[in-house]
N, CA, C, O and CB atoms as a CASP TS submission, in Angstrom:
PFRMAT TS
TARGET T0000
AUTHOR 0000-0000-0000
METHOD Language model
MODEL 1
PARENT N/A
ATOM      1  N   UNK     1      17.085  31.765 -15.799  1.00  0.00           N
ATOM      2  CA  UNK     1      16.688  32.002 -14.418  1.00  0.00           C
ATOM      3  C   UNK     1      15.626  30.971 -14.056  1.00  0.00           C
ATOM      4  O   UNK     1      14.782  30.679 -14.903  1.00  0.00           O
ATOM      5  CB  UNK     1      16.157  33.465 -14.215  1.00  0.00           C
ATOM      6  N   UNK     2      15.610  30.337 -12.718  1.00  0.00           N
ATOM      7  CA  UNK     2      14.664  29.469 -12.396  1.00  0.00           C
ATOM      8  C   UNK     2      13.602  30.204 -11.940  1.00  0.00           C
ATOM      9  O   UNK     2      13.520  31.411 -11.716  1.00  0.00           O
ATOM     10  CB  UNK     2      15.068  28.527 -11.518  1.00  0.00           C
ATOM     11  N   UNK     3      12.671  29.180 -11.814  1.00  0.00           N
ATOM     12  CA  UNK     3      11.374  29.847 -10.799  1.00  0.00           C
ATOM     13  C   UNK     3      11.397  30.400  -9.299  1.00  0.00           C
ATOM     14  O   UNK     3      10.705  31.161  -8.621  1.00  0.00           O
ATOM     15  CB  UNK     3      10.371  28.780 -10.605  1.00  0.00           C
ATOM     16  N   UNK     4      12.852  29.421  -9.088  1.00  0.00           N
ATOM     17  CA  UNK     4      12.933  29.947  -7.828  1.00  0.00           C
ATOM     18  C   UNK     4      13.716  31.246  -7.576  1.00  0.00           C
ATOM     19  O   UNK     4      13.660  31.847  -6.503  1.00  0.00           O
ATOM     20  CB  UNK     4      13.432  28.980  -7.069  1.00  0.00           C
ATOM     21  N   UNK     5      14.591  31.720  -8.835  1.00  0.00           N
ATOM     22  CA  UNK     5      15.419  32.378  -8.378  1.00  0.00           C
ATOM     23  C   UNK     5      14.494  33.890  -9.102  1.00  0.00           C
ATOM     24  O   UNK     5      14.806  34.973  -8.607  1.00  0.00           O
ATOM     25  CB  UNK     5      17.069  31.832  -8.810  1.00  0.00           C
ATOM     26  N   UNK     6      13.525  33.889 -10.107  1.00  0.00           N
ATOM     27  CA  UNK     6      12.619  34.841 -10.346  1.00  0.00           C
ATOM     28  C   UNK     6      11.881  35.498  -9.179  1.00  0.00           C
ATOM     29  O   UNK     6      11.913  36.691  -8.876  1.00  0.00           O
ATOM     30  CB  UNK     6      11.763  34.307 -11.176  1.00  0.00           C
ATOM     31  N   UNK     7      11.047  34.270  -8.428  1.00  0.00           N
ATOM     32  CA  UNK     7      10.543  34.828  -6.820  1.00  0.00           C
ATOM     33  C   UNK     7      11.009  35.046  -5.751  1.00  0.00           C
ATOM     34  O   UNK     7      10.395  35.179  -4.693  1.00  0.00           O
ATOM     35  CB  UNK     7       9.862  34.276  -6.269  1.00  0.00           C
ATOM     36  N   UNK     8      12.688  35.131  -6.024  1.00  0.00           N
ATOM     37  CA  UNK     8      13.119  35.865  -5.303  1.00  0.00           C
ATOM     38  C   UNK     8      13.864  37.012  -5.450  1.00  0.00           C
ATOM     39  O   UNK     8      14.645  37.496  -4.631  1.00  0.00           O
ATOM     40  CB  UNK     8      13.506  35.313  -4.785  1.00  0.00           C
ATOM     41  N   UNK     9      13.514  37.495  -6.763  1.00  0.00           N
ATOM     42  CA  UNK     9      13.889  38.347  -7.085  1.00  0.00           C
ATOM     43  C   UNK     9      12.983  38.658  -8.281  1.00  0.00           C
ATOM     44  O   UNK     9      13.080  38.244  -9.436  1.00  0.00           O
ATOM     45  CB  UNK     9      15.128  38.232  -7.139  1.00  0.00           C
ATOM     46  N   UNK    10      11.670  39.858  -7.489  1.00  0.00           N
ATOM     47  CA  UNK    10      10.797  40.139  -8.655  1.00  0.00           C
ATOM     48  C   UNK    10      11.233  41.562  -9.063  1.00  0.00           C
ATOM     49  O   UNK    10      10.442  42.009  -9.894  1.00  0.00           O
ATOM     50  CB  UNK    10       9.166  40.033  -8.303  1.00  0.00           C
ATOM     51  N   UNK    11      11.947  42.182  -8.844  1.00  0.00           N
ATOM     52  CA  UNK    11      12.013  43.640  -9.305  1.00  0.00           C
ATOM     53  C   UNK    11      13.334  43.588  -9.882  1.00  0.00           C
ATOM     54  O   UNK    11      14.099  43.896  -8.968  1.00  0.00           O
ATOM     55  CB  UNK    11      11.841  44.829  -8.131  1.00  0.00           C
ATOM     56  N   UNK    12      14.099  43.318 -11.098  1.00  0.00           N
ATOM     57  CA  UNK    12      15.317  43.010 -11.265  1.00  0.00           C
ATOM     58  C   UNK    12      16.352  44.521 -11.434  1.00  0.00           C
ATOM     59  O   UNK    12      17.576  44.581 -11.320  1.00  0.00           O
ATOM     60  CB  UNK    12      15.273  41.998 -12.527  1.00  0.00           C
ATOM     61  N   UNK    13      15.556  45.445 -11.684  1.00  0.00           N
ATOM     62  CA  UNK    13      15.986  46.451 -11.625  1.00  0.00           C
ATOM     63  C   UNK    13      16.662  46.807 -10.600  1.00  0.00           C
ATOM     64  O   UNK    13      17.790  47.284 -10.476  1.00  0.00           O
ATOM     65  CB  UNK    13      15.277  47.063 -11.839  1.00  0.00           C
ATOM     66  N   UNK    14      15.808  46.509  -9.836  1.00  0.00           N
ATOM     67  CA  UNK    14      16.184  47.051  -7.895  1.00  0.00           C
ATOM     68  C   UNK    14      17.289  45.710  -7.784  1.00  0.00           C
ATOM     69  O   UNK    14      17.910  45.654  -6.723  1.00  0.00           O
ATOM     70  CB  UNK    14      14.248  46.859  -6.210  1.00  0.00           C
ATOM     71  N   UNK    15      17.475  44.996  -8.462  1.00  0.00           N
ATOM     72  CA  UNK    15      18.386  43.612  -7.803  1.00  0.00           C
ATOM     73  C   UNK    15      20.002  44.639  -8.816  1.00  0.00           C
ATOM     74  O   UNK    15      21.097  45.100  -8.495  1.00  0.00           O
ATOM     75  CB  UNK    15      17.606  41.112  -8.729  1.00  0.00           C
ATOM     76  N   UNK    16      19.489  44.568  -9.588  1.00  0.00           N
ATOM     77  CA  UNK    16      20.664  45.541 -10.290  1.00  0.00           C
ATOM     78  C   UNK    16      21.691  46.316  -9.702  1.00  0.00           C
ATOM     79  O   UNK    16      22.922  46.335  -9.715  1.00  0.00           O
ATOM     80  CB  UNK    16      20.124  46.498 -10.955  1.00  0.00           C
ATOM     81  N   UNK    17      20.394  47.200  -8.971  1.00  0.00           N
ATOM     82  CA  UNK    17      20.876  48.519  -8.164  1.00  0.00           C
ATOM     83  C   UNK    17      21.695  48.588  -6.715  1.00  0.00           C
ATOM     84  O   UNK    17      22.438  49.366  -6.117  1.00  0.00           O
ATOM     85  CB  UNK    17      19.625  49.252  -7.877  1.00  0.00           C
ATOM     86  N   UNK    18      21.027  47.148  -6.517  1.00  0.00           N
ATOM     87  CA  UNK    18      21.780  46.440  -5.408  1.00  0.00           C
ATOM     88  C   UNK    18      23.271  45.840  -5.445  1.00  0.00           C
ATOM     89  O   UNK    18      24.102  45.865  -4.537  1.00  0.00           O
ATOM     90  CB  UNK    18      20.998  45.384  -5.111  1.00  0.00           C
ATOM     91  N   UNK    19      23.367  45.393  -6.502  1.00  0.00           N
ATOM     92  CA  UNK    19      24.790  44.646  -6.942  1.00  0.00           C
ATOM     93  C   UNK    19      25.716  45.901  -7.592  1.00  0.00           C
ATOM     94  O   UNK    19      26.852  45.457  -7.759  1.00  0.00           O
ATOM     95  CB  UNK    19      24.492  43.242  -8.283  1.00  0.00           C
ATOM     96  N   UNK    20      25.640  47.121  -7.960  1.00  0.00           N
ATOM     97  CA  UNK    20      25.821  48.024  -8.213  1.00  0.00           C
ATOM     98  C   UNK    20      26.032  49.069  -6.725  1.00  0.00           C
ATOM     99  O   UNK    20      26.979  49.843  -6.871  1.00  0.00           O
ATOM    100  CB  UNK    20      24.872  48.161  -9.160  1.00  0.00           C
ATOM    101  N   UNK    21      25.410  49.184  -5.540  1.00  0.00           N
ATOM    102  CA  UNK    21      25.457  49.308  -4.375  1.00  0.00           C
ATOM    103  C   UNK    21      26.882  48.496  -3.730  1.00  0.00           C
ATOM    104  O   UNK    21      27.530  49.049  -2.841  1.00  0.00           O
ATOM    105  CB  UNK    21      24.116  48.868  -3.937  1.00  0.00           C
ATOM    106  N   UNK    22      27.139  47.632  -4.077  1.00  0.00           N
ATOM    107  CA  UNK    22      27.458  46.724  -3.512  1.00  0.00           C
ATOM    108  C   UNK    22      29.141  47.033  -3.387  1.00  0.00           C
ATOM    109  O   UNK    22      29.984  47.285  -2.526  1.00  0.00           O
ATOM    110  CB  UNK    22      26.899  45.510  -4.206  1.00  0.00           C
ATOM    111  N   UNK    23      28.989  46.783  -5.232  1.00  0.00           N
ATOM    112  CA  UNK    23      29.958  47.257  -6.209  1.00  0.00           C
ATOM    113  C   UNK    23      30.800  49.028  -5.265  1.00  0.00           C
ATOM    114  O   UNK    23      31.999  49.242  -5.088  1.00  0.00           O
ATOM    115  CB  UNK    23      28.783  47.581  -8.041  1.00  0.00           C
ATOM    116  N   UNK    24      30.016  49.630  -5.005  1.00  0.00           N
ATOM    117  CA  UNK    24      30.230  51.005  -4.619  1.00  0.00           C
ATOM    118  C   UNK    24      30.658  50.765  -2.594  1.00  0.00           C
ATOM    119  O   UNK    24      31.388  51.575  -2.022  1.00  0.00           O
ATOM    120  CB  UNK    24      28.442  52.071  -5.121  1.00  0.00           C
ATOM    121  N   UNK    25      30.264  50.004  -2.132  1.00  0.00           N
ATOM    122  CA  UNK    25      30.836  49.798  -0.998  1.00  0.00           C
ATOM    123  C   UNK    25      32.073  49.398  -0.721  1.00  0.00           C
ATOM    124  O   UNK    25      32.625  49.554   0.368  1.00  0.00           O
ATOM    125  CB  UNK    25      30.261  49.173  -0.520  1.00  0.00           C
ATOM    126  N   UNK    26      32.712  48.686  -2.030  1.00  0.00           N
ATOM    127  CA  UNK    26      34.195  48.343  -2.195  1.00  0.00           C
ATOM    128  C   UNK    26      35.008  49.320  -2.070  1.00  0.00           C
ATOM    129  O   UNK    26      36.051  49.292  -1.416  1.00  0.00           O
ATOM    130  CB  UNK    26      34.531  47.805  -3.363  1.00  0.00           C
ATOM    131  N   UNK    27      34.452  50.503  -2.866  1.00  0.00           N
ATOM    132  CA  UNK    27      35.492  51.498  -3.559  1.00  0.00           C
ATOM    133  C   UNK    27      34.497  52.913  -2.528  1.00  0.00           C
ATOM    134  O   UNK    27      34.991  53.405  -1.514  1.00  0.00           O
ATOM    135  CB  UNK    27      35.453  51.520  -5.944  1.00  0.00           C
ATOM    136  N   UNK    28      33.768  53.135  -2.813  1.00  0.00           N
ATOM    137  CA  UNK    28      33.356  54.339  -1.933  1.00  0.00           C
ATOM    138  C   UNK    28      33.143  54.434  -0.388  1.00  0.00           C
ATOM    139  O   UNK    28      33.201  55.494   0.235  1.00  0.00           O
ATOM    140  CB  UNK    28      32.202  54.710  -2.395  1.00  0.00           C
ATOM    141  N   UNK    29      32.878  53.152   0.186  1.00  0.00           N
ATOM    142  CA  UNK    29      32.140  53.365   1.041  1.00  0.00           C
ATOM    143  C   UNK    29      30.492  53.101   1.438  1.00  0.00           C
ATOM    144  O   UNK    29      29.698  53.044   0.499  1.00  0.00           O
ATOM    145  CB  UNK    29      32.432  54.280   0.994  1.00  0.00           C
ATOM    146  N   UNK    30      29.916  52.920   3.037  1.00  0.00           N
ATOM    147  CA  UNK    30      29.090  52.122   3.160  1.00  0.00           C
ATOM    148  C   UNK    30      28.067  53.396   3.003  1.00  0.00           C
ATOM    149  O   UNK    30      26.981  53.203   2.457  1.00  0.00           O
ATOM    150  CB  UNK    30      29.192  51.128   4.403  1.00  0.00           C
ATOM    151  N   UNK    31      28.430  54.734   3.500  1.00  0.00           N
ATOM    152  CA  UNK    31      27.441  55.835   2.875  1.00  0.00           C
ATOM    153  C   UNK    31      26.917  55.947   1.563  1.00  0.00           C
ATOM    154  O   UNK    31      25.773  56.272   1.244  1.00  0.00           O
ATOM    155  CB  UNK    31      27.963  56.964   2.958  1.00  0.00           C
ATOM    156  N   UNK    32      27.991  55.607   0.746  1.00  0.00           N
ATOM    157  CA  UNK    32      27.895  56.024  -0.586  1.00  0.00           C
ATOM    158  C   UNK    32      26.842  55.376  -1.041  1.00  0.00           C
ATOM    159  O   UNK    32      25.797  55.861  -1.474  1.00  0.00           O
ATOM    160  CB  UNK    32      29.024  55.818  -1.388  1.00  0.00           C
ATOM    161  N   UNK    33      27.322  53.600  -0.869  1.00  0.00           N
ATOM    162  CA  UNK    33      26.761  52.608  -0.986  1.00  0.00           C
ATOM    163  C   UNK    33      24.873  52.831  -0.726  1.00  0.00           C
ATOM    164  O   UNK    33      23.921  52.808  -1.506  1.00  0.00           O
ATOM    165  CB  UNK    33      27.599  51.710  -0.030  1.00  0.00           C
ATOM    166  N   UNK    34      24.965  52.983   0.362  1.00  0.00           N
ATOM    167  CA  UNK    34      23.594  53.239   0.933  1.00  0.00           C
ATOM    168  C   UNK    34      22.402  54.154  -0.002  1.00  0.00           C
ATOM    169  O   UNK    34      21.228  54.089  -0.367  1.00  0.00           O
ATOM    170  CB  UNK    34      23.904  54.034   2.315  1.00  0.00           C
ATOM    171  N   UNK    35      23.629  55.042  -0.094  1.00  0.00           N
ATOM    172  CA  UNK    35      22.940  56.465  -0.819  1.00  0.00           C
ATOM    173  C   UNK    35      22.798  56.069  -2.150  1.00  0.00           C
ATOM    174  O   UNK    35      22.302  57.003  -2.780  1.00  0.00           O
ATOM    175  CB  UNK    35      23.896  57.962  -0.787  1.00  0.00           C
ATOM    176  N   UNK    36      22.972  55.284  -2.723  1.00  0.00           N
ATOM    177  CA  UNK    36      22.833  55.063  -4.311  1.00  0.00           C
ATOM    178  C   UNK    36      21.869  54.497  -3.984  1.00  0.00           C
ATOM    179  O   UNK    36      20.803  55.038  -4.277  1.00  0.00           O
ATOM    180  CB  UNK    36      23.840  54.326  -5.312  1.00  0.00           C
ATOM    181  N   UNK    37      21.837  53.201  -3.257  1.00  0.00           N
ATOM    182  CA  UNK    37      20.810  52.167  -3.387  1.00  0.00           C
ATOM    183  C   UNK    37      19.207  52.668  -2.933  1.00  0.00           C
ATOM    184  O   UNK    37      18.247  51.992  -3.303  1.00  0.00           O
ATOM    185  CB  UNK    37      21.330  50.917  -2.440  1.00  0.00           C
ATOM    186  N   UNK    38      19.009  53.954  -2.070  1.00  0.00           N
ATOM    187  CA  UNK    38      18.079  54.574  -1.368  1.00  0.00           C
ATOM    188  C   UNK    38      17.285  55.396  -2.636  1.00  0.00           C
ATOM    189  O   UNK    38      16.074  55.407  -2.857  1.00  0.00           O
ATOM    190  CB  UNK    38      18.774  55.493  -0.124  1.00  0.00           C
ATOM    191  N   UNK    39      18.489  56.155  -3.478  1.00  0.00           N
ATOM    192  CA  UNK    39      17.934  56.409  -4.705  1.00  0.00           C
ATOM    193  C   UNK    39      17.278  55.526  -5.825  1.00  0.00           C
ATOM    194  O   UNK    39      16.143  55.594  -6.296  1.00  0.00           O
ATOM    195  CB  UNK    39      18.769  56.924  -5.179  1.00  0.00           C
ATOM    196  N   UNK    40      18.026  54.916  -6.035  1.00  0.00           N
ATOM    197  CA  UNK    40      17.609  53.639  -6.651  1.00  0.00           C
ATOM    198  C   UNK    40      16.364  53.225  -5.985  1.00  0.00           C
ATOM    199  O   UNK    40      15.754  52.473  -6.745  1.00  0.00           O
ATOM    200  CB  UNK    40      18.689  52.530  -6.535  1.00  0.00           C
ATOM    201  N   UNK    41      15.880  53.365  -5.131  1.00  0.00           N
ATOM    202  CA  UNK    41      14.680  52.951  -5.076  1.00  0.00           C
ATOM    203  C   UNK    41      14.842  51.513  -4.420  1.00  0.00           C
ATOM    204  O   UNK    41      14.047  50.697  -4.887  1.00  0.00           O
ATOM    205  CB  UNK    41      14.023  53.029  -6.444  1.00  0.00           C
ATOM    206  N   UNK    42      15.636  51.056  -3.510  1.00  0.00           N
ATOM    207  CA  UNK    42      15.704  49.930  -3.177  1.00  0.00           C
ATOM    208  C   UNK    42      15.101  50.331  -1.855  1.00  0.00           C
ATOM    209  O   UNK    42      15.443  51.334  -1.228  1.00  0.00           O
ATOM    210  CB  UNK    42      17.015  49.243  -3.322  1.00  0.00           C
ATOM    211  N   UNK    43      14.029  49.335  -1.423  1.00  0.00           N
ATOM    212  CA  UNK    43      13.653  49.413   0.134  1.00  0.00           C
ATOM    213  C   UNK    43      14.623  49.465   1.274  1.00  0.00           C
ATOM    214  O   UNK    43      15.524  48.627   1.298  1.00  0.00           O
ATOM    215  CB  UNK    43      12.909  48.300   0.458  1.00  0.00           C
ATOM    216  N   UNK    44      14.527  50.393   2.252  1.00  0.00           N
ATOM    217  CA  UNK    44      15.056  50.324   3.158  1.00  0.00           C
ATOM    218  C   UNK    44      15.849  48.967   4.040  1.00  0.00           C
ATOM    219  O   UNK    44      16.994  48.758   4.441  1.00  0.00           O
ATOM    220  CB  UNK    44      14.247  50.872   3.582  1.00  0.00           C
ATOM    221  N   UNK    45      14.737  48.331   4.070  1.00  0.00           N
ATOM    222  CA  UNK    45      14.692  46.676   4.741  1.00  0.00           C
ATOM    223  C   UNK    45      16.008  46.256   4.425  1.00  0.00           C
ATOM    224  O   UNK    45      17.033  46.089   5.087  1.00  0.00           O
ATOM    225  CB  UNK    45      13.485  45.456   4.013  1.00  0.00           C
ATOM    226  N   UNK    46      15.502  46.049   2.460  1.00  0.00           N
ATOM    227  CA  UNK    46      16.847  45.175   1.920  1.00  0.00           C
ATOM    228  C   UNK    46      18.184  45.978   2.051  1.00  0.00           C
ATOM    229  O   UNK    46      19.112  45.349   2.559  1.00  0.00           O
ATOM    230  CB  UNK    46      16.703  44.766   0.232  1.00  0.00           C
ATOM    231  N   UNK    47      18.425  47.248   1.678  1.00  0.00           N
ATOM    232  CA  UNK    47      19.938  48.150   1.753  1.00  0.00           C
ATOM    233  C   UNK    47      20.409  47.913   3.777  1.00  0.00           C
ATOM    234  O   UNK    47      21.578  47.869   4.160  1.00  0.00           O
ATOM    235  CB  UNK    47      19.468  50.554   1.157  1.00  0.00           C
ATOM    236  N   UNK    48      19.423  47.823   4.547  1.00  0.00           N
ATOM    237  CA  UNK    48      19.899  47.349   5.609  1.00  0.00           C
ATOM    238  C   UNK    48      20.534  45.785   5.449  1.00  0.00           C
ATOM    239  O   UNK    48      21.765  45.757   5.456  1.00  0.00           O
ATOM    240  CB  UNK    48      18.815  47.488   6.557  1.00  0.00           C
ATOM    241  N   UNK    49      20.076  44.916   5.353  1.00  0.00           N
ATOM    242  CA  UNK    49      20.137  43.550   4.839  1.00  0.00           C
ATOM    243  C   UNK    49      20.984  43.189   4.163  1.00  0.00           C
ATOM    244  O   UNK    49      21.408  42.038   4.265  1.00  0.00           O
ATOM    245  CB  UNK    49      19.284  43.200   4.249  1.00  0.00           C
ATOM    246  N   UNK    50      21.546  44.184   3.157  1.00  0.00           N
ATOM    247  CA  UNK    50      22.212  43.593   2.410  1.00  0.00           C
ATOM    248  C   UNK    50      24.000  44.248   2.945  1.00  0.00           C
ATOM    249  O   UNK    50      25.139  43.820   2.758  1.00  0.00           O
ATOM    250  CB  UNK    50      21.524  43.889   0.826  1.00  0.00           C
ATOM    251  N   UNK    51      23.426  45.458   3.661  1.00  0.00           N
ATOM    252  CA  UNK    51      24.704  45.900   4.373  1.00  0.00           C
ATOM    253  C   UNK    51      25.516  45.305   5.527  1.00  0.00           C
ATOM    254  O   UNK    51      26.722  45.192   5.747  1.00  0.00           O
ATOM    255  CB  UNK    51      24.447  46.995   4.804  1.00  0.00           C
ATOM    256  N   UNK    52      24.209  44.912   6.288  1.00  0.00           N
ATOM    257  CA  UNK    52      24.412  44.375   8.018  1.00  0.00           C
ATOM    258  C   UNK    52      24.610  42.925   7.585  1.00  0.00           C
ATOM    259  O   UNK    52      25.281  42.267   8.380  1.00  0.00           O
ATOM    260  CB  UNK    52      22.823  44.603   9.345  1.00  0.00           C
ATOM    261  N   UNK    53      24.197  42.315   6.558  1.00  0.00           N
ATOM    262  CA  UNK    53      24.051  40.746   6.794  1.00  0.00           C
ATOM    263  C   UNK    53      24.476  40.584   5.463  1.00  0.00           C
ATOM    264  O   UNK    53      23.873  40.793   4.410  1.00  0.00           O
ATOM    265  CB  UNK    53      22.499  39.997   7.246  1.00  0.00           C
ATOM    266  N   UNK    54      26.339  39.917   5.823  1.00  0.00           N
ATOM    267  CA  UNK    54      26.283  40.012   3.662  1.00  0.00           C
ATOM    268  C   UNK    54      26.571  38.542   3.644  1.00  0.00           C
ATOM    269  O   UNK    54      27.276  38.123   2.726  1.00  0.00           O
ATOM    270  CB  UNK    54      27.949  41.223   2.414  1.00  0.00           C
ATOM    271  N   UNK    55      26.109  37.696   4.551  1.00  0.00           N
ATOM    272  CA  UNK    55      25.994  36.288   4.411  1.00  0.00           C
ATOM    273  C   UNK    55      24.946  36.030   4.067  1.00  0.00           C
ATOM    274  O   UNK    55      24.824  34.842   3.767  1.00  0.00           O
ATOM    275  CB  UNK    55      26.233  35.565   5.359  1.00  0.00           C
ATOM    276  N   UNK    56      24.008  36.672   3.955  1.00  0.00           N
ATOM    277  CA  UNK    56      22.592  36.547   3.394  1.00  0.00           C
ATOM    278  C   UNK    56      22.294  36.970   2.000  1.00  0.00           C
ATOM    279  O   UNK    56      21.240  36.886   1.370  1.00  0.00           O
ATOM    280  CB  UNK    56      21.709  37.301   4.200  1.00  0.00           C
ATOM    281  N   UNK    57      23.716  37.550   1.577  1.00  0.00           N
ATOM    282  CA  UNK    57      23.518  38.034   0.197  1.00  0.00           C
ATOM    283  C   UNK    57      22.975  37.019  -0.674  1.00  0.00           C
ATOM    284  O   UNK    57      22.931  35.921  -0.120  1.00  0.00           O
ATOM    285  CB  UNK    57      24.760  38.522  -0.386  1.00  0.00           C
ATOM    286  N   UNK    58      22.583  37.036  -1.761  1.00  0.00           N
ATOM    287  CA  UNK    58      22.411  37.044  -3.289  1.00  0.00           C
ATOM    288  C   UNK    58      23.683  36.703  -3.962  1.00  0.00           C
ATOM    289  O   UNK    58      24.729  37.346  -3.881  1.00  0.00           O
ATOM    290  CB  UNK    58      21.931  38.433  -3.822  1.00  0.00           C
ATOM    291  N   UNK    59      23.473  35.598  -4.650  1.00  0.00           N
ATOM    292  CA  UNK    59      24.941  35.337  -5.652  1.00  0.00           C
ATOM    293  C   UNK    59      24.599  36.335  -6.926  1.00  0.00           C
ATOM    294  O   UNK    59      23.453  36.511  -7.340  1.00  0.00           O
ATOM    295  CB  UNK    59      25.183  33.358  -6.336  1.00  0.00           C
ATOM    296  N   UNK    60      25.754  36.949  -7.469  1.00  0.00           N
ATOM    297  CA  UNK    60      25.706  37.870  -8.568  1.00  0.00           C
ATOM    298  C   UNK    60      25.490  36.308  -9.461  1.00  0.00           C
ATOM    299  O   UNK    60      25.105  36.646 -10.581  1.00  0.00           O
ATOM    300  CB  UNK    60      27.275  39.124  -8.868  1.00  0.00           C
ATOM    301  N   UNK    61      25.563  35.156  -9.416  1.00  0.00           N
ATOM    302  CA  UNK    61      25.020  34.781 -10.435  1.00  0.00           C
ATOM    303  C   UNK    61      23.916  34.656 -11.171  1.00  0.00           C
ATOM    304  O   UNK    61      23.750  34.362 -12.355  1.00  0.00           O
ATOM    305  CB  UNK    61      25.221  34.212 -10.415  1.00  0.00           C
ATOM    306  N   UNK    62      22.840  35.045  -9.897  1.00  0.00           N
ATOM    307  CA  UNK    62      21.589  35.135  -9.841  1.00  0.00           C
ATOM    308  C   UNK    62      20.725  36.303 -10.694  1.00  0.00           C
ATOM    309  O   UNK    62      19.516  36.519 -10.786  1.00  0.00           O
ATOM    310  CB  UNK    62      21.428  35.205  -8.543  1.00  0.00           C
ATOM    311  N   UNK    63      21.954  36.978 -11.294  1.00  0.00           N
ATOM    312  CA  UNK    63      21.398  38.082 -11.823  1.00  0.00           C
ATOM    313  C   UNK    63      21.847  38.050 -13.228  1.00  0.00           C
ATOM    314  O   UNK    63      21.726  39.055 -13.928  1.00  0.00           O
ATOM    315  CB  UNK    63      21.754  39.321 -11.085  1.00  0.00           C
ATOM    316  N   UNK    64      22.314  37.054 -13.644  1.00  0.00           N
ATOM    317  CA  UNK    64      22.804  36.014 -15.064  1.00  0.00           C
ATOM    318  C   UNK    64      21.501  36.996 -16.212  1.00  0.00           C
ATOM    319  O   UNK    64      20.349  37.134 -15.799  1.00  0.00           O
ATOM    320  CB  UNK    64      22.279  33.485 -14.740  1.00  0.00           C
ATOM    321  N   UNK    65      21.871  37.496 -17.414  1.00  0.00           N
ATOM    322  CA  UNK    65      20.922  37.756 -17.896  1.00  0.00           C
ATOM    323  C   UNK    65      20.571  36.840 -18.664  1.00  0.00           C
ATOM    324  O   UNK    65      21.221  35.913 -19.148  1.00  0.00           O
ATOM    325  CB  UNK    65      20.946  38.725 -18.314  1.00  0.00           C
ATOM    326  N   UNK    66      19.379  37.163 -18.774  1.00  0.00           N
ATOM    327  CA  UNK    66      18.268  36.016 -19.956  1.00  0.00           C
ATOM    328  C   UNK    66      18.542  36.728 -21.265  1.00  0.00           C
ATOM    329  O   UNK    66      18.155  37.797 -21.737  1.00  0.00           O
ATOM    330  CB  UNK    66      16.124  36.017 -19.643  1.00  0.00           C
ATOM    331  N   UNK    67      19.575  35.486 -21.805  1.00  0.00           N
ATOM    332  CA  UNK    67      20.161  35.583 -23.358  1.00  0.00           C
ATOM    333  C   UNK    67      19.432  34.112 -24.384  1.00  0.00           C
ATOM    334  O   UNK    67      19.617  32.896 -24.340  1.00  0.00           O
ATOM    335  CB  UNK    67      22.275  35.423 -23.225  1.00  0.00           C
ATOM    336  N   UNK    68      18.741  34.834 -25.069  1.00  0.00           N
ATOM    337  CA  UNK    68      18.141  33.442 -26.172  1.00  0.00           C
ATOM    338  C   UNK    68      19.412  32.548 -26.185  1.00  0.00           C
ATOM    339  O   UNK    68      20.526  33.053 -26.047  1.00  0.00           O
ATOM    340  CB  UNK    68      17.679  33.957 -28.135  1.00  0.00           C
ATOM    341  N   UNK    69      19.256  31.416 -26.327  1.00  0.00           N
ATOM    342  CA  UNK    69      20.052  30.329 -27.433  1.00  0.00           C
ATOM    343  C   UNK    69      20.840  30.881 -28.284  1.00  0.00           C
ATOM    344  O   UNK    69      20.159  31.614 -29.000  1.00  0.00           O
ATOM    345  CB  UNK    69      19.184  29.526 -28.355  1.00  0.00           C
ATOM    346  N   UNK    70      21.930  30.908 -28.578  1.00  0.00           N
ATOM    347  CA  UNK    70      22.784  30.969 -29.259  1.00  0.00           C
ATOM    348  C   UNK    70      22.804  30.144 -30.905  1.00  0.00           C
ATOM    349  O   UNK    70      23.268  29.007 -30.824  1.00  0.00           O
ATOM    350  CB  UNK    70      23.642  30.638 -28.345  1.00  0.00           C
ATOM    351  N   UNK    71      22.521  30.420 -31.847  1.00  0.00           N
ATOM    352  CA  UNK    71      22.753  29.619 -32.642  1.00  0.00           C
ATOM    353  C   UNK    71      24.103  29.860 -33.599  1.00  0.00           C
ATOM    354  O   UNK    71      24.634  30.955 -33.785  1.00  0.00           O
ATOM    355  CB  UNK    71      21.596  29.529 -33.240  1.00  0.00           C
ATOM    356  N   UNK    72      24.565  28.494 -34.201  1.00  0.00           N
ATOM    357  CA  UNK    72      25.606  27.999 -35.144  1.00  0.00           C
ATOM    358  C   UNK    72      25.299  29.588 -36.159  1.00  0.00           C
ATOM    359  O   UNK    72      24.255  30.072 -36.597  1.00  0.00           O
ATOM    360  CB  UNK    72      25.196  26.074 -36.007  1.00  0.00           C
ATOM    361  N   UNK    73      26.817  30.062 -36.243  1.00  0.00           N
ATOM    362  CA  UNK    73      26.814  31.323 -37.955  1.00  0.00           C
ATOM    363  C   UNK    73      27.111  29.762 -38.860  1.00  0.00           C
ATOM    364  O   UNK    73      27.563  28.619 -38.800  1.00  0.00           O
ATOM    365  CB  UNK    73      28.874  33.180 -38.223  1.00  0.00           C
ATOM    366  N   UNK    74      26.334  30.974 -39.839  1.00  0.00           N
ATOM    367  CA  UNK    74      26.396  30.518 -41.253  1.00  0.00           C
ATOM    368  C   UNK    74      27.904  30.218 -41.949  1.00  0.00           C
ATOM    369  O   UNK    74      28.828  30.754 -41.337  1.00  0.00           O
ATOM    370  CB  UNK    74      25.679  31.639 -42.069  1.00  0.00           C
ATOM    371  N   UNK    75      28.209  29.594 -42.903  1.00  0.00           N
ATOM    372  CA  UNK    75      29.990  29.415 -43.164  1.00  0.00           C
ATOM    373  C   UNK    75      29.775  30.280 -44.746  1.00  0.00           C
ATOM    374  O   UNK    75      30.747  30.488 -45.473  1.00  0.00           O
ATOM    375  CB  UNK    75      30.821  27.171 -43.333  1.00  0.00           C
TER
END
């Protein structure tokens, strides 16, 4: 994750819950959707934002987890 993409996204939990929201607007619906993300603890602001304006979304790549380096197995 860059620096830039950390400050814009400091609560990753809530970025989670959002892409998971999101996930649930496909298949449930924009209530449903809403209602998870409200639990979740996502601010109002953004579950508006991310509902009304999904050109403003967030790339799910952005939520890439932070995996160490990979190293070579042993033979």
């Amino acid at each position: 994750m860059t620096d830039e993409q950390a400050a814009s996204r400091p609560d990753r939990s809530k970025a989670i819950a959002v892409e998971a929201g999101l996930d649930l607007l496909k298949t449930e619906g924009r209530a449903a959707a809403a209602a998870f993300m409200e639990d979740a603890g996502v601010p109002l602001a953004v579950i508006a934002r991310v509902l009304n304006e999904p050109e403003r979304r967030r790339t799910t790549a952005q939520l890439a987890p932070l995996a160490p380096p990979s190293t070579p197995e042993c033979a």
